[in-house]
C-alpha positions as CSV (number, residue, x, y, z in Angstrom):
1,X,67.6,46.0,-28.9
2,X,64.6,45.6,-27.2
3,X,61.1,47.4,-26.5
4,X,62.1,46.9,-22.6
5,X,58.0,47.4,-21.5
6,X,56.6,45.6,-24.7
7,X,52.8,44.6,-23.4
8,X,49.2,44.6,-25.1
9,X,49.2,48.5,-24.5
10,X,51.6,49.3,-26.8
11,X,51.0,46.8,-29.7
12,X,48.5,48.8,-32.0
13,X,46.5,46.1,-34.0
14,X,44.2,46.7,-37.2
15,X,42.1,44.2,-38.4
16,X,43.6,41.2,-36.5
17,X,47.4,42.3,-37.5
18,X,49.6,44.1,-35.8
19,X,50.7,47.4,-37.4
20,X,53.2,48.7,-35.1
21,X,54.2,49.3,-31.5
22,X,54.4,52.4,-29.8
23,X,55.8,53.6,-26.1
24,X,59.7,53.3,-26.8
25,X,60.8,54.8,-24.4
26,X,62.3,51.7,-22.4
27,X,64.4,51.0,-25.6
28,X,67.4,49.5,-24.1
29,X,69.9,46.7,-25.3
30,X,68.7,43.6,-22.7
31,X,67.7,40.1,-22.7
32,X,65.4,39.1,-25.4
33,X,62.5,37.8,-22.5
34,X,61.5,41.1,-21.9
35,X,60.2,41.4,-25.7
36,X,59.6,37.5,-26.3
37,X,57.1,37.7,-22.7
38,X,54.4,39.5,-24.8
39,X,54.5,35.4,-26.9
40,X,53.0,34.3,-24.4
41,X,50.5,37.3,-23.0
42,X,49.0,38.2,-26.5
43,X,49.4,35.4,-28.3
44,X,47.1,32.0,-28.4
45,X,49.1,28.5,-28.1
46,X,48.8,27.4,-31.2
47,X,50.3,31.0,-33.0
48,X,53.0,30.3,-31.0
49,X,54.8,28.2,-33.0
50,X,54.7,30.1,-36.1
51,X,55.7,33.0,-34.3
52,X,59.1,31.2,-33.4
53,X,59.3,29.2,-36.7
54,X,59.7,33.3,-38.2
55,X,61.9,34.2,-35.1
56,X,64.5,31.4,-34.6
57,X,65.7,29.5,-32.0
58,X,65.5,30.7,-28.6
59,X,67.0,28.3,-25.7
60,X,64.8,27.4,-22.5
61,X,66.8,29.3,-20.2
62,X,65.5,32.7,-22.0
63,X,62.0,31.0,-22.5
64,X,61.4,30.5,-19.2
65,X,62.5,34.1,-18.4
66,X,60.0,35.2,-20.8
67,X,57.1,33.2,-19.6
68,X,57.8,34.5,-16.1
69,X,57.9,37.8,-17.1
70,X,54.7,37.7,-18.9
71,X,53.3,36.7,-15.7
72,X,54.6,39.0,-13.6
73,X,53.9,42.3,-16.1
74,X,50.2,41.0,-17.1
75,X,49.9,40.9,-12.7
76,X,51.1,43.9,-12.3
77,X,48.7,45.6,-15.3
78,X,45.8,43.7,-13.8
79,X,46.3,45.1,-10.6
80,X,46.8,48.9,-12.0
81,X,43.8,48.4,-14.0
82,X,41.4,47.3,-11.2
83,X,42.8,50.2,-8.7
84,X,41.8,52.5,-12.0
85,X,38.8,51.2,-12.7
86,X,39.6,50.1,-16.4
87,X,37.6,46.5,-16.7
88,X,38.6,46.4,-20.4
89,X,42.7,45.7,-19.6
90,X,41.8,44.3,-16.4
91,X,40.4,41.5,-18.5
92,X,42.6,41.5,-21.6
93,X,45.7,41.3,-18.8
């Protein structure tokens, strides 16, 4: 299964941990980038390689999927956030 629209808006964080996601309304059964894209859009470079030490293997083909999702989504928020006037995602994205 997976979140389908996973980004930094629906991750709900307390204390530097996360504590759940919200927004599941995209819940579909679907390739595993559109979840693992948030690795590399929320998370700094060094986390990432505890994050897939607890995950498990993923091959490239999927990483790379990921990684151009995350650029593509965290684009596509930036954009909506400038048009809105919201400087606080436009920055975070």
């Amino acid at each position: 299964m997976c979140h389908g629209d996973l980004h930094f808006r629906h991750v709900l964080v307390e204390e530097d941990r996360v504590t759940g996601l919200i927004d599941w309304i995209d819940l579909c059964r679907g390739d595993p980038a559109l979840d693992l894209q948030l690795v590399w859009s929320a998370l700094p470079p060094e986390a990432r390689g505890a994050f897939f030490a607890e995950y498990g293997e993923v091959d490239d083909a999927t990483l790379l999927r990921a990684r151009a999702l995350a650029l593509f989504l965290n684009l596509a928020l930036m954009e909506y956030a400038h048009h809105e006037g919201l400087a606080s995602i436009e920055r975070e994205a």
